[in-house]
C-alpha positions in Angstrom: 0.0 0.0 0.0 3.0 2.6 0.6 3.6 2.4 -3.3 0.1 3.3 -4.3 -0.2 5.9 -1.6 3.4 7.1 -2.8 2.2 7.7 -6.2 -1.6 8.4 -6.2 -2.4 9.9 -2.6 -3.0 13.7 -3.5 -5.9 15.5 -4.2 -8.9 13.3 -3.9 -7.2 10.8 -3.8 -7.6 9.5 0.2 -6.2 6.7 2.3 -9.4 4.9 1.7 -9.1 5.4 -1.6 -5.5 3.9 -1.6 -6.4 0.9 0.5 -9.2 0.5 -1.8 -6.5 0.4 -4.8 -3.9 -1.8 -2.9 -6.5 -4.2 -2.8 -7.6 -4.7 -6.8 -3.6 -4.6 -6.9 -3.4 -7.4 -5.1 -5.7 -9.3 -6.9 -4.3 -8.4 -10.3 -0.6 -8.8 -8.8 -1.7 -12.7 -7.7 -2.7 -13.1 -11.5 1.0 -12.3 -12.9 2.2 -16.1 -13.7 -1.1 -16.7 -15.1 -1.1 -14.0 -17.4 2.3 -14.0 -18.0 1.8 -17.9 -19.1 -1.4 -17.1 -21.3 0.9 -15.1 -23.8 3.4 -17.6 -24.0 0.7 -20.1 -24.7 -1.0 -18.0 -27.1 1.6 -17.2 -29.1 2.6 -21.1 -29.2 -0.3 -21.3 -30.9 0.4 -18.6 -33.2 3.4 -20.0 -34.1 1.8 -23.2 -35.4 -0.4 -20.8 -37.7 -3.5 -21.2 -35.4 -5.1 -18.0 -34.5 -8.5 -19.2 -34.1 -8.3 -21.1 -31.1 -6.5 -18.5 -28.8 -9.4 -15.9 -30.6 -12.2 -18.6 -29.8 -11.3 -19.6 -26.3 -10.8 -16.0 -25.3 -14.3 -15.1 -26.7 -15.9 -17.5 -24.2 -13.5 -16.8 -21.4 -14.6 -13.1 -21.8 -18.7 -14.0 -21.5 -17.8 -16.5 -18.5 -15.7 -13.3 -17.1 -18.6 -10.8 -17.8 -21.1 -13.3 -16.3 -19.0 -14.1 -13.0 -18.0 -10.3 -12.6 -21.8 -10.0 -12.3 -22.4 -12.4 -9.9 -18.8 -11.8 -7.3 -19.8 -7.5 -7.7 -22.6 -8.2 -5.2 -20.8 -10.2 -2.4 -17.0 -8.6 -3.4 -18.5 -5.3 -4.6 -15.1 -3.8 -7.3 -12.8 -6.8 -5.7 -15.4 -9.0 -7.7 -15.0 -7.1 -11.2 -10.4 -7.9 -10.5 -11.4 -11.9 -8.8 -13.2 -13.0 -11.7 -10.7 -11.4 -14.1 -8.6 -13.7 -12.7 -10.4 -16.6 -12.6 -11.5 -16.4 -15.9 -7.7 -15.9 -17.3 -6.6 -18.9 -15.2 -9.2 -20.2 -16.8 -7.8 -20.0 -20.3 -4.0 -20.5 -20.0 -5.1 -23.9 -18.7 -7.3 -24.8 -21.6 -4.6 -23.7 -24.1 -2.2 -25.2 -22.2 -4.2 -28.8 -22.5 -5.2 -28.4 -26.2 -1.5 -27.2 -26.4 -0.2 -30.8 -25.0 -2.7 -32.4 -27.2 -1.6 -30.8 -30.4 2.1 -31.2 -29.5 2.6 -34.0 -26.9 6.3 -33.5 -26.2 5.8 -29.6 -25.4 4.6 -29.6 -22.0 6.8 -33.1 -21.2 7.5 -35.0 -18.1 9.6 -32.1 -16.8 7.7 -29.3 -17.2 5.6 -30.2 -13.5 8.3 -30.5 -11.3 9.4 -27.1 -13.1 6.7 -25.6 -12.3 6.5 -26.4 -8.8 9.9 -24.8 -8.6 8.9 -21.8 -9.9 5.7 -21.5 -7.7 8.4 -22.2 -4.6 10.6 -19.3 -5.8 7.7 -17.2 -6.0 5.9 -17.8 -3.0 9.6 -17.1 -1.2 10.1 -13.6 -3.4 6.0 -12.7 -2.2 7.3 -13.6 1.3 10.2 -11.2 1.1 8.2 -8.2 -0.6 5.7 -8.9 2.1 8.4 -8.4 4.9 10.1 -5.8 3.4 6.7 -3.7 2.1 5.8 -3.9 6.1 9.2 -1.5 6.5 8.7 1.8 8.9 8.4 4.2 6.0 8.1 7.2 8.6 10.7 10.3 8.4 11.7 12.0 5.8 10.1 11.6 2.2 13.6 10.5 1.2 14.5 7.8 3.7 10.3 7.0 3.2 11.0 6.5 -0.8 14.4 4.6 0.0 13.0 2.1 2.5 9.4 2.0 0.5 11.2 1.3 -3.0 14.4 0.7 -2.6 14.7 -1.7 0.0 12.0 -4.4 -1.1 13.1 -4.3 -5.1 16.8 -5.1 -3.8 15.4 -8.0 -1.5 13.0 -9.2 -3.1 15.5 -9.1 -6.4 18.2 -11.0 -3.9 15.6 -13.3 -2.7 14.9 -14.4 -6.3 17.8 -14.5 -7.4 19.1 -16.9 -4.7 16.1 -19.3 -4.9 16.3 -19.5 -8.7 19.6 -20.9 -8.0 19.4 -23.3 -5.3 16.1 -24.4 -6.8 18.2 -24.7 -10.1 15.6 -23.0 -12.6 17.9 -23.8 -15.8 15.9 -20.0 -17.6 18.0 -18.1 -14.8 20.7 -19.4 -15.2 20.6 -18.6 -19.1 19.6 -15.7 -18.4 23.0 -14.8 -16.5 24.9 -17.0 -18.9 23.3 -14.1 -21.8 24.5 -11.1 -19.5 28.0 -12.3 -18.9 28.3 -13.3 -22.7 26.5 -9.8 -24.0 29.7 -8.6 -24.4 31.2 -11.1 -25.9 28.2 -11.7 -28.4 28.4 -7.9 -28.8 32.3 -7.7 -29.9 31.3 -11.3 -31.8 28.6 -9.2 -34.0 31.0 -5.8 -34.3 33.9 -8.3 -36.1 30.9 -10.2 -38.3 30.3 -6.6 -39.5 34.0 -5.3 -40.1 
């Protein structure tokens, strides 16, 4: 809540208002692997030339999200409009995910479970950290506030990640710093192509 209050809290904007924003935030923030694994899914599919069934599946997931928007806004009020986003999303990278297997069996093997519980353990332990590290005393002055309310959980939580993608062994991090120690080799490998 210190980060929306940091940057929206002025005007009309109150401290209802920002607890009231925290909390959509939080539901759309819960939602990041899920939406991060619908693109990648959807553009697996484009990539095999199929455009319809991403197109068609996201047409019904968008009248089931309409429909249970409608029915969580009474109980859940706005949190009900962000929940059934959600649910509705989920919803459809799983469904593309299994006609995805079906298509291709090998793409989703034997290993792609016990990867994904890895990744779900180094996020739950990067959500623990932020959730420490967000609780900071951001009282004093707006400068220490700012260091301590953005500063200090980006560099944990960053740390956090970091480590636990390495002990857990995620193989993408690991190419990922493979890529940053080589850029400059692969940069001085492109300059010579081009001389």
């Amino acid at each position: 809540m210190p980060l929306i209050g940091l940057f929206f809290e002025r005007g009309h904007f109150s401290g209802t208002s920002s607890f009231g924003t925290a909390q959509a935030f939080l539901a759309y923030a819960v939602g990041l692997p899920v939406f991060s694994l619908e693109t990648l899914f959807v553009h697996a599919f484009f990539a095999r030339k199929d455009t319809k069934t991403p197109v068609k599946l996201g047409i019904a997931c968008g009248v089931l999200d309409i429909v249970l928007a409608l029915i969580l806004l009474g109980p859940l009020q706005y949190l009900g409009v962000a929940w059934a986003f959600l649910v509705t999303r989920t919803a459809k990278a799983l469904g593309l995910a299994i006609l995805l297997r079906r298509r291709c069996p090998g793409i989703l093997g034997p290993g792609f479970g016990p990867f994904l519980v890895r990744l779900l353990t180094c996020n739950i332990l990067t959500c623990g950290a932020l959730w420490m590290l967000a609780g900071a005393d951001t009282s004093g002055p707006a400068v220490q506030g700012v260091t301590r309310c953005l500063l200090l959980p980006l560099l944990g939580t960053a740390i956090v990640f970091a480590g636990s993608s390495y002990v857990l062994r995620i193989e993408e991090f690991r190419y990922a710093v493979a890529l940053i120690r080589n850029r400059k080799r692969a940069i001085a490998s492109l300059r010579g192509e081009e001389k």
